[in-house]
C-alpha positions in Angstrom: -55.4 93.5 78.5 -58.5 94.1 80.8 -56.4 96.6 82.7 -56.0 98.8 79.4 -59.7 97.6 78.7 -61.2 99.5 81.4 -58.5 102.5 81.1 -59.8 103.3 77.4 -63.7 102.2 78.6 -62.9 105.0 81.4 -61.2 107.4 78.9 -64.7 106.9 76.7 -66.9 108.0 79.9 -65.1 111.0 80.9 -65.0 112.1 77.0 -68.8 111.7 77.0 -69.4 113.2 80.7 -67.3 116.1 79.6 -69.0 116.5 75.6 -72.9 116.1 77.2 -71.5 119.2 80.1 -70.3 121.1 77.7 -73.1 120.8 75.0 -75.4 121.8 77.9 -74.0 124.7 79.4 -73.9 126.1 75.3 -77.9 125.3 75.3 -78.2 127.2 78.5 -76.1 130.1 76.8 -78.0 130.2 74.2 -80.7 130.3 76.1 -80.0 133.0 78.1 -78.7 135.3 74.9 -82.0 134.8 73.8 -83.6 135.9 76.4 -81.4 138.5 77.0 -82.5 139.7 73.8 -86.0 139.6 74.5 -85.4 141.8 77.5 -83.6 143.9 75.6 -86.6 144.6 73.4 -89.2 145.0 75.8 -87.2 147.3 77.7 -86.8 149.6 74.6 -90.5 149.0 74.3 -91.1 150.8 77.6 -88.6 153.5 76.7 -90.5 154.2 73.9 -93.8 153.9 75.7 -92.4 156.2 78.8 -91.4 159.0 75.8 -94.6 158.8 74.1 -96.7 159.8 77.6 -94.1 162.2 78.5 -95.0 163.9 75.3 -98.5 163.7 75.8 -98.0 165.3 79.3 -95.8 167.6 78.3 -98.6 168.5 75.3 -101.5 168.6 78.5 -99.2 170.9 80.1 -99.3 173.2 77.5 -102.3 173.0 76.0 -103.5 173.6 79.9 -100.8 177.0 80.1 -102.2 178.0 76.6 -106.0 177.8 77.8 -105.0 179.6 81.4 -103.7 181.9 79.4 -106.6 182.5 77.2 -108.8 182.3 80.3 -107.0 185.5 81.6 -107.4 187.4 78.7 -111.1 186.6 78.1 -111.2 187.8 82.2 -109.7 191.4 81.2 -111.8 192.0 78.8 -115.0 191.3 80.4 -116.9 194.5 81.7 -116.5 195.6 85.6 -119.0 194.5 87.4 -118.8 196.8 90.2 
């Protein structure tokens, strides 16, 4: 009888051993989803952030062509000085 006592007493342990294992390593999963997630956003965050300056530089850029441009002209029509 103690012989099948400490068989089942055994089983018991494993069974809980294995259950607090496995409820931890789905914890840590869910853990890690969730911060995949929030790395997830933040990265799209920059994206968005790296498009919006790209825009503005692209905007200096022209804005900078358009006054070059303007600069020219203005020189052209400004009287010889010679």
């Amino acid at each position: 009888m103690s012989t099948v006592l400490i068989i089942v007493i055994a089983i018991v342990v494993i069974a809980l051993v294995v259950f607090a294992l496995t409820a931890g390593r789905r914890r840590r999963h869910s853990q890690l989803r969730e911060t995949v997630g929030e790395h997830q956003q933040a990265a799209q965050q920059h994206a968005n952030r790296a498009n919006e300056l790209e825009a503005a530089a692209a905007e200096a850029r022209e804005r900078e062509r358009t006054h070059s441009q303007t600069a020219a002209e203005a020189e052209q029509k400004l009287p010889d000085r010679s």
